[in-house]
C-alpha positions in Angstrom: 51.8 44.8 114.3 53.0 46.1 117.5 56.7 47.6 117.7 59.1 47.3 120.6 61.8 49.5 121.7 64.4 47.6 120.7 62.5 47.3 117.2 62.3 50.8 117.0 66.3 51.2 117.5 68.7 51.9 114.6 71.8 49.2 114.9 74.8 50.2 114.6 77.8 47.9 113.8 81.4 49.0 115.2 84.2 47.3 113.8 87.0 45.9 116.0 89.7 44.5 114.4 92.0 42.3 116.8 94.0 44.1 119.3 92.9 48.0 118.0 90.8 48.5 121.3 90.3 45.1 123.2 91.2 45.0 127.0 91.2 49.1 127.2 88.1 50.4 128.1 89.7 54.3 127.6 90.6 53.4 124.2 86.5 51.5 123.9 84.6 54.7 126.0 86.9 57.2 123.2 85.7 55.1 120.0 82.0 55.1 121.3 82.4 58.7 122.5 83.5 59.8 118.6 80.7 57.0 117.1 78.2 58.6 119.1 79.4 62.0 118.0 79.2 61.2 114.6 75.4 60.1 114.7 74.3 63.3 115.8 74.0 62.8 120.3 77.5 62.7 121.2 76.2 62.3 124.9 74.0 59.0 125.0 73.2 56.3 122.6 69.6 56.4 123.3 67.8 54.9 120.1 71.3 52.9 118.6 71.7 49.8 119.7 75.9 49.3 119.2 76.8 45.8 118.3 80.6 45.7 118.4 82.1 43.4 115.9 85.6 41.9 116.1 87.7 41.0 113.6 85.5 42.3 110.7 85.8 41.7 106.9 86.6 45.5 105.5 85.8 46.2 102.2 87.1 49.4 100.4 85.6 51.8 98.4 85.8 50.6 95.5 83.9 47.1 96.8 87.3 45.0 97.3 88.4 43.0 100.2 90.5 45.1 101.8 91.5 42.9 105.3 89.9 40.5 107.5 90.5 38.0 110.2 93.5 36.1 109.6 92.6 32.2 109.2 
C-alpha cells in the first residue's frame, strides 16, 4: 500500500471556541506559533496538518463535559 504525504502527516486538532481568536490573525499566527512550539518545531508545521476546530465540545480531566457550543 502506497503512502502519501498527507497520509504520512500527524493531525492536529486546535480548538476555537467562538470569539477566542476569530477575525485576528495576530491573536491566530500567536496560538499556532505556541502549538507549534509545543510539538517540538516551533518554526514550521511541516509533517502536522492543523485542522482548526470552532466551537468545540471540551471535556475535562476527569471525562466530563465541561462546555460546548451553545444550541
Amino acid at each position: 500500500m502506497a503512502t502519501t504525504k498527507t497520509a504520512a502527516r500527524r493531525v492536529v486538532h486546535i480548538a476555537l471556541p467562538g470569539g477566542a481568536a476569530q477575525n485576528d490573525l495576530k491573536k491566530i499566527f500567536r496560538a499556532t506559533e505556541q502549538i507549534l512550539g509545543r510539538l517540538g518545531c516551533g518554526g514550521c508545521h511541516s509533517g502536522f496538518d492543523l485542522r482548526w476546530v470552532g466551537d468545540p465540545f471540551i471535556i475535562n480531566e476527569k471525562g466530563d463535559l465541561a462546555g460546548g457550543p451553545q444550541g
